[in-house]
C-alpha positions, 0 to 999 in steps of 0.5 A, spaced: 777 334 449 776 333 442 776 341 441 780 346 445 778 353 446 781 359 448 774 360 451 772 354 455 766 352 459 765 350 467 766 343 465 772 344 460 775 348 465 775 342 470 778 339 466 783 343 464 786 345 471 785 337 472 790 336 466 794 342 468 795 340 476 797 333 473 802 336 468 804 341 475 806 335 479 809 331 473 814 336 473 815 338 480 817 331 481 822 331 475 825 337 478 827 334 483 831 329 480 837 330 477 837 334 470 844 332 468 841 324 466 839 322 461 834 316 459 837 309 458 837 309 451 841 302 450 845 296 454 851 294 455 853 288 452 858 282 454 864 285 459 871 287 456 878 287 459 879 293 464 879 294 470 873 294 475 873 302 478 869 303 483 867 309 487 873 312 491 878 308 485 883 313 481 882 313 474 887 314 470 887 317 464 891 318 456 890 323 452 891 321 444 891 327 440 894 333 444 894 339 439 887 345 439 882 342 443 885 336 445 890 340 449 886 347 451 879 343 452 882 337 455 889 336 456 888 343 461 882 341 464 882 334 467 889 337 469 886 342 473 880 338 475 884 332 477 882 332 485 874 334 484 873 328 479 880 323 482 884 322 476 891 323 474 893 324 467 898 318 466 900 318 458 900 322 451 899 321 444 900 325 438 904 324 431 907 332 431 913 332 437 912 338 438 904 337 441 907 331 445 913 335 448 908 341 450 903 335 454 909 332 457 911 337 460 904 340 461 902 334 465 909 334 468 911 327 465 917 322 465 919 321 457 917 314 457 909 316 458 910 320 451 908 316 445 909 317 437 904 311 436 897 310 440 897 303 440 903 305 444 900 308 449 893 303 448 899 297 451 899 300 457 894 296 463 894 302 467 890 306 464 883 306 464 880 311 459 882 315 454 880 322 451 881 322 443 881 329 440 885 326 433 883 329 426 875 326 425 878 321 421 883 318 426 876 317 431 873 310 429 880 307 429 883 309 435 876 309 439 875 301 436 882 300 438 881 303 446 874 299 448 878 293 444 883 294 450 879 295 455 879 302 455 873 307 456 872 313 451 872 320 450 871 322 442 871 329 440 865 330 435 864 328 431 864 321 432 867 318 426 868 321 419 862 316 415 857 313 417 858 306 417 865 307 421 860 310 426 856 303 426 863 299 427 864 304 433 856 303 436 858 296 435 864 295 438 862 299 444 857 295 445 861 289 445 865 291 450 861 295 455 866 300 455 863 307 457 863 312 451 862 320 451 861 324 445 865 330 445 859 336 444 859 339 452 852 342 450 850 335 452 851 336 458 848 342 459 843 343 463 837 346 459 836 341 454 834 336 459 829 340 462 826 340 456 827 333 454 823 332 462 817 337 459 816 333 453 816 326 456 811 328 461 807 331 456 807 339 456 809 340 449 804 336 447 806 332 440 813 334 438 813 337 432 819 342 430 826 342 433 830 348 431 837 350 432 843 354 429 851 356 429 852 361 425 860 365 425 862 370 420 869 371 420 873 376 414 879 371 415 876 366 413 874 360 418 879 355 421 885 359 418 888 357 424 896 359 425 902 354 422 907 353 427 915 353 424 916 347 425 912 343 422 915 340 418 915 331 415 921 331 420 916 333 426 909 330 423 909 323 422 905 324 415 903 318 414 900 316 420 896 322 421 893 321 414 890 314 415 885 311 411 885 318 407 889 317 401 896 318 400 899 325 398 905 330 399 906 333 406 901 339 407 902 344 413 896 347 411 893 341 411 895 339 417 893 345 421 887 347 417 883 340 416 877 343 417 877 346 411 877 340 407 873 333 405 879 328 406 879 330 413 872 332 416 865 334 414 866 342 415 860 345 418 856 339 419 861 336 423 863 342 426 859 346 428 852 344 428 854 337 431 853 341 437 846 344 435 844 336 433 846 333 440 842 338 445 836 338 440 836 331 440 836 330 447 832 335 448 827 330 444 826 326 450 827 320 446 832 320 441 831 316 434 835 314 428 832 319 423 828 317 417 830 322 412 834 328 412 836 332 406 841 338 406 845 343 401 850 348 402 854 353 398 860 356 397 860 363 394 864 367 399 871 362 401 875 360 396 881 358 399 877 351 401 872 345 399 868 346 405 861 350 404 860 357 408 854 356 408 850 350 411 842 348 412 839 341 413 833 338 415 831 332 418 824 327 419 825 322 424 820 316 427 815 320 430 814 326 426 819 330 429 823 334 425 829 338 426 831 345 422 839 347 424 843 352 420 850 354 420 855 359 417 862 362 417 860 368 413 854 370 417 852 371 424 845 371 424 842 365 426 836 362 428 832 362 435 833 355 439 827 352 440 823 345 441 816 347 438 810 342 441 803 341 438 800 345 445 806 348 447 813 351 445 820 351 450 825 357 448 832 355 451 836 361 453 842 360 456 841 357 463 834 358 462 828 353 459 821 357 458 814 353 457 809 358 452 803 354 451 800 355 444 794 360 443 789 354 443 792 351 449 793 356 454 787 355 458 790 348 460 798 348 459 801 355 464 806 359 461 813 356 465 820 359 466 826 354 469 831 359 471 838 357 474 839 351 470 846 349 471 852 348 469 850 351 463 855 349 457 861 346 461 868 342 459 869 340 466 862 338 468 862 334 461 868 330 464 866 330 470 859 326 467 864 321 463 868 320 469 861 318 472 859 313 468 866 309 467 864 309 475 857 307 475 856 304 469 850 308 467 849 311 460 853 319 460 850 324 457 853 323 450 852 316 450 853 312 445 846 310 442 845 318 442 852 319 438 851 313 433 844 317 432 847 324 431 852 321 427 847 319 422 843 325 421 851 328 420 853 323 415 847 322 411 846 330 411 854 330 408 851 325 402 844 329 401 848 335 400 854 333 396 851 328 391 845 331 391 838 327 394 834 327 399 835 321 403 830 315 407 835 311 412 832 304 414 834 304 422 833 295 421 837 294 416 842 301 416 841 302 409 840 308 406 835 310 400 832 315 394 826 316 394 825 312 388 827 307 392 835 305 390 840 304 394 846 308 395 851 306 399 854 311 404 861 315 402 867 313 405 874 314 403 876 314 396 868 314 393 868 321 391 873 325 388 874 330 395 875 324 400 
């Protein structure tokens, strides 16, 4: 019907519980397949090196960086999900000695399964996939150099600290055809992918806005985790912990709180709003590069940092969908997450999806609520995706079509805000421009005075 009305005639409402019927069965049948899949968004390439693992096969697993997460999230839970999910945990790496002792004797290791240098521990034939829970700028290298190795990866978000590394690890993964899982659990939680089941069959209508927000408000200021006695040049490798970063003196504060600097992350849009981005990109149905996207940030309250406290950004993509996620570490008020359509609204509230139609359409779209909705935001299910793809060789939950995506909006989101433009991305041509049309190449190291 050309025009909708709150109050429809015989024939329209005909056609309306024809339609709402439709839609009713579409979504039954959905329903019935899994919520923890998503669609097939690229291909794997050309095999690589590595073992063949089939359904019943151990997978064995290394760890590289073993410190914070690397450790709480995933050194603990693959040890204590080991039989749910058959793996064993085989190796560690780490450049402070003190986070590989822990691990080794976490995991009940032998000395000669410890290793100073990752590319040590990548020599090694008998491990299948790693998980890579390093500073962000160590996250290109190390998970280039697994798939190389014929090792599929698990990488902590975000993906890579700039942009054109994040094409160089889509590229490499590609290449392989390794297995690949961004390290945000909210891919694998299980509302997001109803929703993404309601827009594809229809119900919202035209995608329009995406909204979402991770907002903290810590007095301490955030990130200000403790400092260990004994971190000292003589316990770190400084040198290799810094990487591409530009050399300078050893710095405990540094090392411990690098999420308060450029040089090493990109703050709250790496942080925390990767994990809003994800979820409301697959909840999208059809996850795209985006077309624009701008952001600006302050920081007025936190002094003891270069990293703003207070974050927004906004991102237009192909179909004219957009999406709004806020940040903060100096308030905790946020917005409420939504995925709004042109007939319908989804509001997402933990384990539960619920359909509102809009006032126009509500005598063709049934308000709807998806109860139940599990596991909800786990670690231990976003491993046990990731070891399901090592073994079919379908996409994870955080493939890497949708991290290379992601990784994108954050990166460009990072330039918008610190050099002070609304950027346009060429999907074909990976080239990012002004609105006047000029090229601007993405920030990497060494191209800002922070970095």
């Amino acid at each position: 019907m050309d025009n909708k009305k709150a109050t429809s005639t015989p024939s329209q409402k005909s056609a309306a519980d024809s339609r709402r019927g439709f839609l009713k069965k579409g979504a039954l049948a959905a329903a019935a397949a899994s919520t923890l899949k998503t669609p097939v968004y690229g291909q794997n390439q050309a095999p690589s090196p590595g073992r063949v693992i089939g359904a019943n096969d151990r997978i064995s697993v290394g760890f590289i960086g073993v410190g914070g997460q690397g450790f709480n999230a995933h050194v603990r839970n693959v040890k204590q999900y080991e039989g749910d999910n058959n793996t064993v945990a085989v190796a560690v790496s780490d450049v402070y000695n003190r986070r590989r002792e822990r691990a080794r004797e976490f995991l009940g290791l032998s000395e000669d399964a410890v290793y100073p240098d990752y590319q040590k521990l990548l020599e090694r034939k008998d491990i299948d996939a790693i998980f890579c829970a390093t500073v962000d700028h160590w996250h290109a290298q190390v998970s280039i150099d697994a798939v190389n190795s014929g090792k599929h990866v698990y990488c902590e978000k975000p993906m890579t600290r700039y942009l054109d590394e994040a094409f160089a690890v889509h590229d490499a993964v590609k290449r392989t055809g390794k297995t690949f899982q961004i390290g945000s659990q909210y891919c694998s939680a299980a509302q997001y992918h109803k929703a993404a089941e309601l827009v594809r069959e229809g119900w919202v209508g035209a995608p329009v806005l995406g909204q979402a927000s991770y907002c903290r408000n810590n007095p301490n200021g955030e990130w200000n985790y403790g400092i260990d006695d004994t971190s000292t040049p003589e316990n770190i490798n400084w040198k290799q912990w810094l990487g591409k970063v530009s050399d300078r003196p050893f710095s405990a504060d540094s090392y411990h709180r690098w999420r308060k600097y450029f040089p090493y992350c990109a703050g709250i849009l790496g942080d925390l709003l990767a994990h809003r981005i994800h979820p409301l990109m697959i909840a999208s149905g059809n996850p795209e590069f985006p077309v624009r996207v701008a952001s600006l940030g302050t920081r007025k309250i936190t002094t003891d940092r270069d990293v703003n406290d207070n974050t927004q950004l906004i991102a237009e993509f192909p179909s004219g969908l957009s999406l709004l996620v806020i940040g903060s570490t100096v308030n905790e008020q946020g917005l409420p997450d939504m995925f709004r359509g042109h007939e319908a609204t989804i509001y997402f509230g933990g384990s539960k999806v619920e359909l509102r139609p809009e006032r126009p359409f509500a005598d063709e779209i049934d308000r709807e609520e998806y109860d139940g909705l599990q596991p909800g935001v786990s670690v231990p299910a976003h491993h046990a995706d990731f070891f399901r793809g090592i073994r079919t060789g379908e996409p994870t939950n955080g493939n890497i079509d949708l991290a290379t995506k992601v990784q994108t909006v954050i990166s460009m989101a990072e330039m918008s805000e610190r050099l002070g433009y609304t950027l346009h991305f060429d999907e074909k041509t990976r080239t990012i421009r002004t609105g006047d049309n000029r090229i601007i190449q993405p920030i990497s190291y060494g191209s800002l005075p922070l970095s």
